[in-house]
MARKOL-124790 format. One record per residue (C-alpha): x, y, z; residue in three letters. Coordinates in steps of 0.1 Angstrom, whole numbers, padded with zeros to 4 digits, always signed. Example, Ala and Ser with C-alpha at 12.3 -4.5 7.8 and 13.67 -1.06 7.14 Angstrom:
+0123-0045+0078ala
+0137-0011+0071ser
***
This chain:
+1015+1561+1712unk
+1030+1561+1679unk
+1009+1591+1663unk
+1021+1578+1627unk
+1005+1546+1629unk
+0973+1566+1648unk
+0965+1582+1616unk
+0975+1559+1590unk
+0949+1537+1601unk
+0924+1566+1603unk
+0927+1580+1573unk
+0912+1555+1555unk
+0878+1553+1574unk
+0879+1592+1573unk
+0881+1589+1530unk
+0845+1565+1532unk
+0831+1592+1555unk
+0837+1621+1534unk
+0827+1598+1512unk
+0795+1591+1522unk
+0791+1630+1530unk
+0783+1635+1490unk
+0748+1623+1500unk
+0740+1656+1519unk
+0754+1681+1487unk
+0746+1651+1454unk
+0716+1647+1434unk
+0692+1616+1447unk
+0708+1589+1423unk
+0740+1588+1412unk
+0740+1579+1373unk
+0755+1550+1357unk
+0784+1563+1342unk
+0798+1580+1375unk
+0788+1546+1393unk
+0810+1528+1367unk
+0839+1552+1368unk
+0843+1553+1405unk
+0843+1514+1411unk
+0867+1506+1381unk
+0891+1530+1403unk
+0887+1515+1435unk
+0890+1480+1417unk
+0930+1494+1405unk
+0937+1509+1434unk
+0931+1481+1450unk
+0950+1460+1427unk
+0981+1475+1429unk
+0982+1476+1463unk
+0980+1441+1465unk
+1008+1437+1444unk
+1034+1464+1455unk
+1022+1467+1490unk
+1013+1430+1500unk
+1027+1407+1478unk
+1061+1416+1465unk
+1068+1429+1506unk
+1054+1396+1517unk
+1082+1379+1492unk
+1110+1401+1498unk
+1104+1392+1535unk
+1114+1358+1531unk
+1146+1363+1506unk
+1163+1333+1524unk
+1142+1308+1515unk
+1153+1315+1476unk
+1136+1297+1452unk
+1106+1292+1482unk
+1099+1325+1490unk
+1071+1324+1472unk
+1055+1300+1493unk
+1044+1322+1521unk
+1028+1345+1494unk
+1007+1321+1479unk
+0999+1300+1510unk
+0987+1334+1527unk
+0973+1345+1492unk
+0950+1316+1492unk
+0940+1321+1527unk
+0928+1350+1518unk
+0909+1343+1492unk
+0892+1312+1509unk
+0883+1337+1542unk
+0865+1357+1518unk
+0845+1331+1502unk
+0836+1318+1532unk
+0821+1355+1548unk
+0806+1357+1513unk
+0784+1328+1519unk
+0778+1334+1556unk
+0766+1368+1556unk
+0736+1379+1543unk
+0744+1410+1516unk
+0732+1425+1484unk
+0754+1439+1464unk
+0745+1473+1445unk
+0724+1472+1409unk
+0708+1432+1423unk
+0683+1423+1430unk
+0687+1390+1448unk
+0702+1391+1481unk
+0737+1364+1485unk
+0745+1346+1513unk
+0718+1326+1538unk
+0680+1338+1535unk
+0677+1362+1560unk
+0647+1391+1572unk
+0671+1422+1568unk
+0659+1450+1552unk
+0674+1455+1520unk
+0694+1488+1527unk
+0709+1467+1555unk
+0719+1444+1531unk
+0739+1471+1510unk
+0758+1480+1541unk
+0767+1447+1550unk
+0779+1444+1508unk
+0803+1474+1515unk
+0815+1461+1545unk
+0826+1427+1534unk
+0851+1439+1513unk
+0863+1469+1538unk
+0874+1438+1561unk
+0907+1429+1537unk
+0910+1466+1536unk
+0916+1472+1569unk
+0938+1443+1573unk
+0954+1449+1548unk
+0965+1486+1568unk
+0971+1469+1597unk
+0992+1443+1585unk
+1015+1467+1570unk
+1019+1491+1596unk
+1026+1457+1619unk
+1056+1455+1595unk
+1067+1487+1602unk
+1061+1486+1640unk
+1082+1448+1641unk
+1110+1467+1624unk
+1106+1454+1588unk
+1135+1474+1567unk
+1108+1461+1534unk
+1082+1483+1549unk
+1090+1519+1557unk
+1067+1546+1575unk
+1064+1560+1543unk
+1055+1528+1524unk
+1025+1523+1554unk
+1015+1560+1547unk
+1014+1550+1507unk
+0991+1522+1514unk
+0967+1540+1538unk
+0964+1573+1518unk
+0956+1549+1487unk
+0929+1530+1502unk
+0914+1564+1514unk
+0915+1580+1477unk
+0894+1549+1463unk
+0876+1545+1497unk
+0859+1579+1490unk
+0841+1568+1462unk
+0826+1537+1480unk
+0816+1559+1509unk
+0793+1577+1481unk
+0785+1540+1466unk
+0771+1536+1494unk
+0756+1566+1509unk
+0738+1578+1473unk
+0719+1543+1464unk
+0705+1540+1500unk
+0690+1578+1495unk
+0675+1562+1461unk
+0657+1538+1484unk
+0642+1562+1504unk
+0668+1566+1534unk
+0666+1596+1551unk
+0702+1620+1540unk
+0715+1617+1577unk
+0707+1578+1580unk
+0724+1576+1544unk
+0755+1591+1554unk
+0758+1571+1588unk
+0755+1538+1565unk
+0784+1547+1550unk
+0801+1555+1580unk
+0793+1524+1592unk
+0803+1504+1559unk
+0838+1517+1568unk
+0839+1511+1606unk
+0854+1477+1602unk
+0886+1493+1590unk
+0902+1506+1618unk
+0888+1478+1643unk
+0906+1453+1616unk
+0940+1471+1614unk
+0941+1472+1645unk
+0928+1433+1654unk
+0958+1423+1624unk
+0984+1447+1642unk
+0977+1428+1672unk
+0981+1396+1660unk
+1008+1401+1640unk
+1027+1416+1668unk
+1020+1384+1689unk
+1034+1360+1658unk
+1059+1382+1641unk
+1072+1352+1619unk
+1035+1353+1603unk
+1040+1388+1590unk
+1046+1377+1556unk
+1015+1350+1553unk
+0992+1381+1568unk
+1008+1406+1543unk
+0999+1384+1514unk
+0965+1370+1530unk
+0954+1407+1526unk
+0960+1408+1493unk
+0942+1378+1485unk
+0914+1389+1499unk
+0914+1418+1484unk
+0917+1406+1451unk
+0889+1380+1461unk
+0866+1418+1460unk
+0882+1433+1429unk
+0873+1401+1409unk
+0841+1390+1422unk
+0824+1420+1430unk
+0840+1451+1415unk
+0851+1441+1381unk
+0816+1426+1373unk
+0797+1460+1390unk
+0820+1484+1362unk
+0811+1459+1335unk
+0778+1459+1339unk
+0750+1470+1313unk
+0755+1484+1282unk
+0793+1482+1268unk
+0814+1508+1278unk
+0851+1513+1284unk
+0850+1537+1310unk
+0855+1514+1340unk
+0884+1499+1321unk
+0897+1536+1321unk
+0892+1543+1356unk
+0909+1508+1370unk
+0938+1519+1347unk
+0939+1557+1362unk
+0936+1543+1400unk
+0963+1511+1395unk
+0986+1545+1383unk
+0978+1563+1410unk
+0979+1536+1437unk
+1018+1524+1419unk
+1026+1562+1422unk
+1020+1564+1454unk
+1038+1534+1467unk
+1068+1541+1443unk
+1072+1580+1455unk
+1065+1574+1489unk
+1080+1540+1497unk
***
């Protein structure tokens, strides 16, 4: 077993767990401000990563094709963004601060429906892992073990926050602290099972590496705009979310710069 790739694709799971642990030592709700701050960081980090991470690797992968090679970016881009789409209107979810539930009418409780919000936009997340560490594992000289490393530790920084985005609005409704944190948990269960679904297709269809790479980062750009953007907006003006989606693209480039 190649121990690298092991825990690259744990450690972001383990960052929404810890995340979700801030319901057992955090105050019932968490306030507004905090709320706003943490999601216009994992919005950036998310961003960048799409960009250095997915796209531009997904590009340089197909250098041959010249003037083309952005034709497997925005074929896989688009993709992407369609698969999304399509989960968001075939799965019943309710996204945090709502109060109407998306997706087909359904009997779910309403902190189910939160979980399921979460996990619809851990899916890209995880594929977006596994599709890179599939680079590395087909022997992509664009995609170091280093570069894979960059990607996982980023989607663990901002994936700690969403474990408590979680975790802390199911206590406000009433959810026990241990069923709370296992919510989370459970939001960030699909990340590992898709890296290593993607890593297993991509190994099977090598040539597809660069459509995946970039499908990935459609999708997760599909979250960033739909959902997270609107969540830090939302209320009374402020420029804090703006802030934080500034601090987390830095940290996310950082990362993949110094790293990759």
């Amino acid at each position: 077993m190649n121990w690298s790739v092991f825990y690259g694709i744990l450690i972001p799971f383990l960052g929404t767990s810890f995340g979700a642990a801030c319901v057992f030592f955090m105050k019932k709700e968490m306030g507004d401000r905090l709320q706003r701050m943490l999601t216009g960081f994992a919005a950036g980090v998310m961003v960048a990563a799409s960009i250095w991470s997915l796209l531009i690797p997904a590009m340089e992968q197909v250098v041959d094709m010249g003037k083309l090679a952005f034709v497997p970016a925005v074929a896989g881009f688009w993709c992407g963004i369609l698969f999304l789409l399509l989960l968001d209107h075939i799965i019943p979810h309710l996204h945090r601060n709502s109060q109407r539930a998306e997706g087909p009418k359904s009997q779910l409780k309403r902190t189910t429906m939160l979980v399921l919000a979460v996990t619809l936009h851990n899916i890209p997340e995880g594929m977006a892992v596994g599709v890179v560490y599939a680079g590395y594992l087909a022997g992509s000289t664009q995609i170091s073990a280093a570069a894979a490393m960059a990607l996982s530790l980023g989607i663990a920084i901002q994936n700690f926050p969403e474990g408590a985005i979680i975790s802390m609005p199911l206590r406000a409704e009433g959810t026990g602290k241990p069923k709370a944190f296992l919510g989370g948990v459970l939001s960030g269960i699909v990340e590992p099972i898709g890296a290593i679904l993607t890593i297993l297709a991509a190994g099977l269809i090598v040539p597809a590496l660069p459509y995946l790479l970039s499908f990935a980062a459609g999708a997760m750009l599909y979250v960033v705009v739909e959902e997270l953007i609107p969540e830090m907006s939302q209320g009374e003006h402020s420029d804090v979310g703006t802030i934080f989606f500034a601090v987390g693209f830095s940290v996310m480039m950082m990362l993949d710069v110094a790293l990759g």
